[in-house]
PAVOFI-539111 format. One record per residue (C-alpha): residue number from 1; chain; x negated, y, z. Coordinates in steps of 0.02 Angstrom, whole numbers, padded with zeros to 5 digits, always signed. Example, Ala and Ser with C-alpha at 12.3 -4.5 7.8 and 13.67 -1.06 7.14 Angstrom:
% residues 2
[1 'A' [-00615 -00225 +00390]]
[2 'A' [-00684 -00053 +00357]]
END
This chain:
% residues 336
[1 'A' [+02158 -01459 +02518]]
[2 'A' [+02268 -01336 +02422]]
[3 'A' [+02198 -01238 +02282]]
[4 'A' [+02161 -01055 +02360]]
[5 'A' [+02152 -00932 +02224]]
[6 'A' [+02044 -00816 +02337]]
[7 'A' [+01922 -00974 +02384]]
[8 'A' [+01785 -00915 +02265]]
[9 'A' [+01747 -00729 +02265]]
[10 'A' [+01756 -00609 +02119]]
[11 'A' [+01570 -00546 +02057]]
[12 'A' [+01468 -00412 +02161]]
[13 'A' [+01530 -00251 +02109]]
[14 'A' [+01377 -00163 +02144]]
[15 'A' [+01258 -00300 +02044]]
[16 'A' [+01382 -00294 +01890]]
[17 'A' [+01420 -00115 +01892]]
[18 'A' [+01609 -00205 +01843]]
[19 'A' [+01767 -00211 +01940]]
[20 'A' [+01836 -00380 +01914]]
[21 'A' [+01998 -00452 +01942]]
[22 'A' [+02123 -00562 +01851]]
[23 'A' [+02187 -00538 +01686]]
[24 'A' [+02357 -00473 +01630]]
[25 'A' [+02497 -00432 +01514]]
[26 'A' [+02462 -00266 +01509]]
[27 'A' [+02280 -00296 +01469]]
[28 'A' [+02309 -00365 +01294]]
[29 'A' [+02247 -00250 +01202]]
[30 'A' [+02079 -00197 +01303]]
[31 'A' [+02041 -00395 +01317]]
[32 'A' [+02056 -00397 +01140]]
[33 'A' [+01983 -00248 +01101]]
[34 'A' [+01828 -00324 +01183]]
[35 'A' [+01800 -00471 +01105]]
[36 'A' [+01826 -00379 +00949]]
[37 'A' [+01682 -00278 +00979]]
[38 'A' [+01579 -00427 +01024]]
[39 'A' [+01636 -00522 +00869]]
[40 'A' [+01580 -00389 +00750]]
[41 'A' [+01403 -00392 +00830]]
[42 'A' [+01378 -00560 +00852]]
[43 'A' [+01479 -00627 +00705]]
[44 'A' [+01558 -00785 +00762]]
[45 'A' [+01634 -00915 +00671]]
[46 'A' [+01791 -00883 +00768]]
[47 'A' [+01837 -00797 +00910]]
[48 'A' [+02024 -00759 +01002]]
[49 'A' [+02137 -00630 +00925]]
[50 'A' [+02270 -00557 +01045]]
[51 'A' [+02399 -00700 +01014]]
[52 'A' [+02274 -00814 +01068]]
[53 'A' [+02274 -00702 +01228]]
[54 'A' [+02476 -00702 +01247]]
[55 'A' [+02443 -00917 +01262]]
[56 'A' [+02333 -00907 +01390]]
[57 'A' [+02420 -00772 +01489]]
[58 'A' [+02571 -00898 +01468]]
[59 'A' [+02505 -01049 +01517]]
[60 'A' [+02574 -01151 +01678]]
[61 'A' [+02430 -01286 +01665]]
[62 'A' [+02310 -01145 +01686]]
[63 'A' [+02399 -00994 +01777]]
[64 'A' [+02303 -00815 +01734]]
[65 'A' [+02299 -00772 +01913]]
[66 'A' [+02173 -00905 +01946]]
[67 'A' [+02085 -00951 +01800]]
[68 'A' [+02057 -00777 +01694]]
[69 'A' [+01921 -00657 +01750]]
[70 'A' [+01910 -00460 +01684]]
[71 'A' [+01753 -00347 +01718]]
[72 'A' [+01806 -00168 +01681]]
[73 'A' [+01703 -00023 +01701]]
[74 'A' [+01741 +00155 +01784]]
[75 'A' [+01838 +00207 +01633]]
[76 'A' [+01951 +00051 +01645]]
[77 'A' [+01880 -00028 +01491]]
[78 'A' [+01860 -00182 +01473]]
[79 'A' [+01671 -00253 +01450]]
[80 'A' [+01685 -00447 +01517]]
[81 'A' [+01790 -00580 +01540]]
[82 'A' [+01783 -00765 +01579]]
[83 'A' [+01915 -00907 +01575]]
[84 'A' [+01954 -01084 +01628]]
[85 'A' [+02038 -01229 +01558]]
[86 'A' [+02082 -01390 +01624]]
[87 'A' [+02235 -01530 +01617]]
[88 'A' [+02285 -01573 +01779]]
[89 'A' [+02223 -01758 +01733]]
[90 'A' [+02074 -01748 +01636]]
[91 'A' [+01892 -01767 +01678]]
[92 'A' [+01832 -01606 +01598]]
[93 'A' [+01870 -01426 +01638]]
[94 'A' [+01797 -01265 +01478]]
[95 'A' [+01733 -01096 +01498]]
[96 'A' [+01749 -00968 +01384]]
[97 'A' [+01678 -00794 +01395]]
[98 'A' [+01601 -00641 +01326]]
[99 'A' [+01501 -00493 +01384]]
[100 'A' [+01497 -00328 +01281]]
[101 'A' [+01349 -00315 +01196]]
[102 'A' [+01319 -00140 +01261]]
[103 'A' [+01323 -00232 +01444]]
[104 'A' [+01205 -00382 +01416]]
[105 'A' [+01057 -00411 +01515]]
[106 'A' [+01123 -00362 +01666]]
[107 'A' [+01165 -00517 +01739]]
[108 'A' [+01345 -00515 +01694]]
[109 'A' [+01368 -00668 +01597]]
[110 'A' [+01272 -00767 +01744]]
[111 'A' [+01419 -00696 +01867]]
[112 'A' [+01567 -00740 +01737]]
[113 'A' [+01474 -00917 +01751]]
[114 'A' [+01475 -00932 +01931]]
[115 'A' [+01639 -00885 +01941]]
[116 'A' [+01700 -01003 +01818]]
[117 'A' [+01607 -01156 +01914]]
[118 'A' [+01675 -01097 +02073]]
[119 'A' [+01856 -01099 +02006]]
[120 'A' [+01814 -01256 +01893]]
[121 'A' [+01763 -01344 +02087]]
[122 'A' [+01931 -01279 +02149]]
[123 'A' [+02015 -01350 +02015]]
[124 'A' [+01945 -01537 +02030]]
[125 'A' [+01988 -01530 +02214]]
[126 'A' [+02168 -01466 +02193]]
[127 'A' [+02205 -01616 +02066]]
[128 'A' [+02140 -01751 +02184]]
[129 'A' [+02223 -01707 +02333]]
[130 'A' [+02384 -01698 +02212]]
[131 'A' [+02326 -01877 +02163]]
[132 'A' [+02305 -01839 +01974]]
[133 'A' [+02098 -01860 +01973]]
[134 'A' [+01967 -01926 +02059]]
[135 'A' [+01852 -01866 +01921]]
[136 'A' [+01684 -01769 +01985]]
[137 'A' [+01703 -01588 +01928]]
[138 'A' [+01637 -01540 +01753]]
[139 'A' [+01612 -01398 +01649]]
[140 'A' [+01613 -01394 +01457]]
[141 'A' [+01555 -01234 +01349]]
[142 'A' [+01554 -01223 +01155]]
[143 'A' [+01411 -01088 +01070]]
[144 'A' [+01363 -01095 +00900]]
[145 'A' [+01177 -01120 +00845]]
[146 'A' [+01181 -00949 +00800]]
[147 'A' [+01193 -00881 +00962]]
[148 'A' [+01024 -00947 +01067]]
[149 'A' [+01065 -00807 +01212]]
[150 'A' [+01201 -00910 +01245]]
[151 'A' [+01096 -01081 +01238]]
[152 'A' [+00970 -00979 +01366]]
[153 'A' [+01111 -00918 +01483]]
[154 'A' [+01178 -01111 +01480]]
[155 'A' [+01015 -01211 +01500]]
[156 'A' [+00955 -01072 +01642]]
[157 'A' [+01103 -01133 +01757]]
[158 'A' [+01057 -01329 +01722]]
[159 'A' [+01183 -01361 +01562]]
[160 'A' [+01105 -01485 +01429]]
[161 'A' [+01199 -01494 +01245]]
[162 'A' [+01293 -01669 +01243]]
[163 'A' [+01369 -01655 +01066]]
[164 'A' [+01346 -01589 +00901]]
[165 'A' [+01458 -01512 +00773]]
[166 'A' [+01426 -01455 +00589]]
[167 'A' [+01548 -01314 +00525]]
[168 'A' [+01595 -01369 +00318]]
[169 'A' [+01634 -01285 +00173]]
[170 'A' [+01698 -01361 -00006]]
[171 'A' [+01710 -01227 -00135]]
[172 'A' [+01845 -01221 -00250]]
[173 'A' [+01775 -01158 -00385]]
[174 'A' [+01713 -01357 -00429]]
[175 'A' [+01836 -01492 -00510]]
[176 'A' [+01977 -01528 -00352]]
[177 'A' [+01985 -01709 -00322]]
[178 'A' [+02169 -01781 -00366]]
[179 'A' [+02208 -01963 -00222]]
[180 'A' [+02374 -02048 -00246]]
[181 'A' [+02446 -02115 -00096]]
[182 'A' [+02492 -02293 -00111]]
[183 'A' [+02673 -02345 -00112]]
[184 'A' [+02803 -02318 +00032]]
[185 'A' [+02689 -02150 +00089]]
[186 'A' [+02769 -01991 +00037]]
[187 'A' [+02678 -01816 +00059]]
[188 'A' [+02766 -01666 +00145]]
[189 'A' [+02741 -01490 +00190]]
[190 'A' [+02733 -01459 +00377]]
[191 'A' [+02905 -01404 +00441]]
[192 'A' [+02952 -01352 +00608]]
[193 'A' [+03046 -01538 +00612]]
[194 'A' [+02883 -01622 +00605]]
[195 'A' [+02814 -01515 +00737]]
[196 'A' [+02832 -01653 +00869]]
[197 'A' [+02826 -01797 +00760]]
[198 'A' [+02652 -01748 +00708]]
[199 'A' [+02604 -01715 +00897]]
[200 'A' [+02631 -01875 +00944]]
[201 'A' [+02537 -01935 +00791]]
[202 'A' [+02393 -01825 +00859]]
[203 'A' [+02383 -01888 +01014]]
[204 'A' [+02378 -02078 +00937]]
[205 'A' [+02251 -02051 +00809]]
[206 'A' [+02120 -01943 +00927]]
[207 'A' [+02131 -02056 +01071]]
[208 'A' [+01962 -02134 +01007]]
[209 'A' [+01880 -01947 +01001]]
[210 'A' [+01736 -01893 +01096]]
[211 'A' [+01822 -01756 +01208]]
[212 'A' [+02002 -01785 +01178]]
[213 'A' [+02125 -01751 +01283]]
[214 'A' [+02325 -01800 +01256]]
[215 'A' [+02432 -01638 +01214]]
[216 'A' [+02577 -01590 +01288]]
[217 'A' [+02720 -01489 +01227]]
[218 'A' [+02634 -01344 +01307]]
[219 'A' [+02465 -01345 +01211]]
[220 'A' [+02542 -01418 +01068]]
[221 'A' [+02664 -01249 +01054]]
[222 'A' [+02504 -01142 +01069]]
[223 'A' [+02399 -01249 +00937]]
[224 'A' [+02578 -01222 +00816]]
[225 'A' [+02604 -01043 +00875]]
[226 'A' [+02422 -01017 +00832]]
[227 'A' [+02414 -00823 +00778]]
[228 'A' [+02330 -00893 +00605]]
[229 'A' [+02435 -01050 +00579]]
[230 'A' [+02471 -01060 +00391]]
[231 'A' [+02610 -01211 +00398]]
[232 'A' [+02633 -01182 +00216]]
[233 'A' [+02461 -01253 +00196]]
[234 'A' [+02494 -01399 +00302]]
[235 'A' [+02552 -01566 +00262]]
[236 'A' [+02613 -01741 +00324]]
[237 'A' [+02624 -01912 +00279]]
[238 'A' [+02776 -02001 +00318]]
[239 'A' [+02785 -02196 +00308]]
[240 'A' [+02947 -02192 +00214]]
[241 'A' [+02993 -02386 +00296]]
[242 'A' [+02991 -02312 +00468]]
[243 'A' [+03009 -02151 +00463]]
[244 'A' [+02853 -02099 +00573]]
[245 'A' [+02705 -01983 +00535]]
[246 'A' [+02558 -02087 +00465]]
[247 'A' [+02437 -01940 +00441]]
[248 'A' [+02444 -01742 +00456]]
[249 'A' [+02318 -01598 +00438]]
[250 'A' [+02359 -01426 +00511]]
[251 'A' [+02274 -01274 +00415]]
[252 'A' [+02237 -01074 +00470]]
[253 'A' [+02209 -00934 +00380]]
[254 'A' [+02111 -00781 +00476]]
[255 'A' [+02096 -00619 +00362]]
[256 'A' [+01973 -00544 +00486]]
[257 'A' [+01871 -00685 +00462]]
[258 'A' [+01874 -00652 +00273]]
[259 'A' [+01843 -00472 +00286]]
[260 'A' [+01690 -00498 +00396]]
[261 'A' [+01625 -00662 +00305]]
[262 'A' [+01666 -00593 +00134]]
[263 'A' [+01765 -00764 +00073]]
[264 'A' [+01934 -00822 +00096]]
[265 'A' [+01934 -00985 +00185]]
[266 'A' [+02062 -01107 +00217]]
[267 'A' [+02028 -01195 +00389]]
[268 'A' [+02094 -01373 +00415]]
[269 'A' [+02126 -01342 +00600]]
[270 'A' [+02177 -01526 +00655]]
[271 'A' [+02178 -01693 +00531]]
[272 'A' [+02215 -01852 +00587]]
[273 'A' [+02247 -02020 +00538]]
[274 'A' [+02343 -02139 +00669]]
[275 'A' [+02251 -02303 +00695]]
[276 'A' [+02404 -02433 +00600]]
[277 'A' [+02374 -02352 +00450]]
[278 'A' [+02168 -02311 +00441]]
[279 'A' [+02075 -02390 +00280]]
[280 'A' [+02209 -02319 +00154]]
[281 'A' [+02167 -02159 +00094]]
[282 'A' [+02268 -02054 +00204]]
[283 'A' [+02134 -01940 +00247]]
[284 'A' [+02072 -01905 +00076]]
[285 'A' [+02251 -01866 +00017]]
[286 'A' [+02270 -01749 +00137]]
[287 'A' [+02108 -01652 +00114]]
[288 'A' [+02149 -01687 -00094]]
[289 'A' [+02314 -01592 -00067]]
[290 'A' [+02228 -01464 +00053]]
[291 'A' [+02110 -01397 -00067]]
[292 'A' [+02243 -01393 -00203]]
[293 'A' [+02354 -01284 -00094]]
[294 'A' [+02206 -01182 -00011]]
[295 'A' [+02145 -01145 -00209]]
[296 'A' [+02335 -01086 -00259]]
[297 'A' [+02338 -00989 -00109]]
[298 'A' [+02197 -00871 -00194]]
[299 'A' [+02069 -00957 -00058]]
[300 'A' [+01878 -00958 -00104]]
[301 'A' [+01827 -01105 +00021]]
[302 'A' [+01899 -01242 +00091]]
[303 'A' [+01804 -01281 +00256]]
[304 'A' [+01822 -01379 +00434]]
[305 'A' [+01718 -01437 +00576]]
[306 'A' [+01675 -01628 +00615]]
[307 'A' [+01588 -01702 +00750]]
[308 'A' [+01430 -01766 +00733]]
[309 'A' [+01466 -01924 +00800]]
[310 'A' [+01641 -01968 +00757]]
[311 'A' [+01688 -02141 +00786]]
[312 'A' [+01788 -02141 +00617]]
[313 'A' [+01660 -02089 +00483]]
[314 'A' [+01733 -01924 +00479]]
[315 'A' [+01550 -01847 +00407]]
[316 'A' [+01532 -01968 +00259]]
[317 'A' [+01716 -01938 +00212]]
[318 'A' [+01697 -01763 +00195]]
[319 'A' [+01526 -01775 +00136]]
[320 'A' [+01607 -01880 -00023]]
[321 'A' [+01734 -01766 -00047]]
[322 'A' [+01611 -01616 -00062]]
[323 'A' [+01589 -01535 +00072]]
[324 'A' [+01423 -01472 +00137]]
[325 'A' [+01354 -01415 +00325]]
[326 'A' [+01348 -01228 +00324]]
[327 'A' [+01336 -01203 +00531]]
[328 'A' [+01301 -01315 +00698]]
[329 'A' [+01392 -01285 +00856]]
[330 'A' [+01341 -01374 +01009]]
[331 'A' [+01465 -01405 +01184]]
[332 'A' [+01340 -01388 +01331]]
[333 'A' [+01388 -01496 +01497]]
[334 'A' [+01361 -01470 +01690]]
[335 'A' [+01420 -01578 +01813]]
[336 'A' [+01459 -01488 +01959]]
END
């Protein structure tokens, strides 16, 4: 059966109080202006900036007309939105979402949920009759510890937490650790030459991760274009004998996020270490060179998140480099 955009219905009007519909270009700057206003009273770790937005309205994995939702009240402002994400082959679909905190309790963020399953069910079907999946539909949410509305909202509509993460942070105030490489690896800044080198690395060294999905060239240009990308910060290791990216770590900076957190903090986005070259140090070169940068850069904190159960020993190797948890983050599951 063809995906029918119009196959699961918008939320009530008169429950919500919201006029919903799809979201646009020329919303930008209400969309952002709402989570904004959420952000500053709910204080998340992170939370998308209006380039983020410009991605998803661009996407042609995950078109805005079908899977982007905006509530907007009788003044045309914006108060809630919800969103979809899926690969036309993978097993998982996410949800993201936010309700203005002046409009919660009202039911709201149960509609935006709803919504999102319905589409997420449309989804799933589309892909099989195309022959990409014969998956079951699921739905995959991320909320920090912090939040336990969020948790309530979730396990009230039958989600259970499947995964852990801990959020870390590695001042740089204390001694930096110096690694040497061994011979025949060389250590470069990220460059826009590397850009697809280093994708290809990514997609090698996270195929054994909980979650993981192969990037394309799509969601690879939106993870580079990130609105807080600091590429200067970045780095690569090239196997000099080949020629090919061994390792890589990809690093943001978000002044917001300082203002509001009262720290500079520089964020190792991605790192990753491709399986042929594991067991050498790679890693802690990278996150040796990271904090050396991040600390020249005027940065207070270097910090990242890991999973809890991360096939590679990601924990202890951060944990020996000095890094401590500072927040948990859970990603809440319902099969559908």
């Amino acid at each position: 059966m063809p995906f029918d955009a119009a196959s699961q219905a918008m939320p009530d009007v008169l429950a919500t109080g919201l006029r919903w519909r799809p979201a646009t270009m020329e919303d930008l700057d209400n969309w952002a202006g709402l989570i904004s206003r959420t952000a500053a009273v709910e204080h998340p770790v992170w939370y998308e900036k209006r380039g983020d937005l410009v991605h998803i309205l661009q996407s042609t994995k995950n078109p805005p007309e079908t899977s982007t939702l905006l509530g907007l009240d009788a003044g045309g402002v914006a108060r809630a939105y919800g969103r979809i994400s899926k690969n036309p082959t993978g097993d998982k679909a996410t949800g993201m979402a936010c309700v203005d905190p002046e409009w919660q309790q009202r039911g709201i963020g149960s509609a935006v949920l709803v919504w999102q399953e319905g589409q997420v069910r449309n989804r799933f079907q589309a892909d099989e009759a195309a022959g990409h999946t014969t998956a079951p539909p699921r739905l995959r949410i991320q909320t920090e510890e912090q939040h336990e509305h969020q948790a309530t909202l979730l396990m009230g509509h039958g989600y259970g937490a499947v995964r852990w993460f801990s959020e870390m942070h590695r001042p740089l105030t204390a001694e930096l650790p110096e690694v040497r490489l061994p011979a025949g690896l060389e250590l470069r800044t990220l460059d826009p030459s590397l850009f697809e080198p280093v994708r290809q690395a990514h997609n090698d060294a996270f195929r054994d991760h909980w979650g993981s999905e192969p990037r394309d060239e799509e969601s690879w240009r939106f993870t580079i274009e990130e609105p807080t990308a600091r590429h200067d910060l970045g780095a690569v290791v090239i196997d000099q004998a080949k020629g090919e990216v061994a390792g890589y770590q990809l690093t943001s900076f978000d002044p917001d996020s300082a203002a509001d957190r009262g720290f500079k903090e520089g964020y190792t986005e991605l790192l990753g270490v491709r399986r042929a070259y594991r067991g050498r140090g790679i890693a802690q070169a990278l996150l040796a060179d990271a904090m050396q940068r991040y600390a020249s850069a005027g940065m207070d904190v270097a910090s990242l998140d890991v999973d809890s159960a991360n096939p590679t020993g990601a924990l202890e190797l951060y944990l020996g480099m000095g890094y401590t948890p500072v927040n948990r983050s859970m990603t809440w599951e319902k099969m559908l």
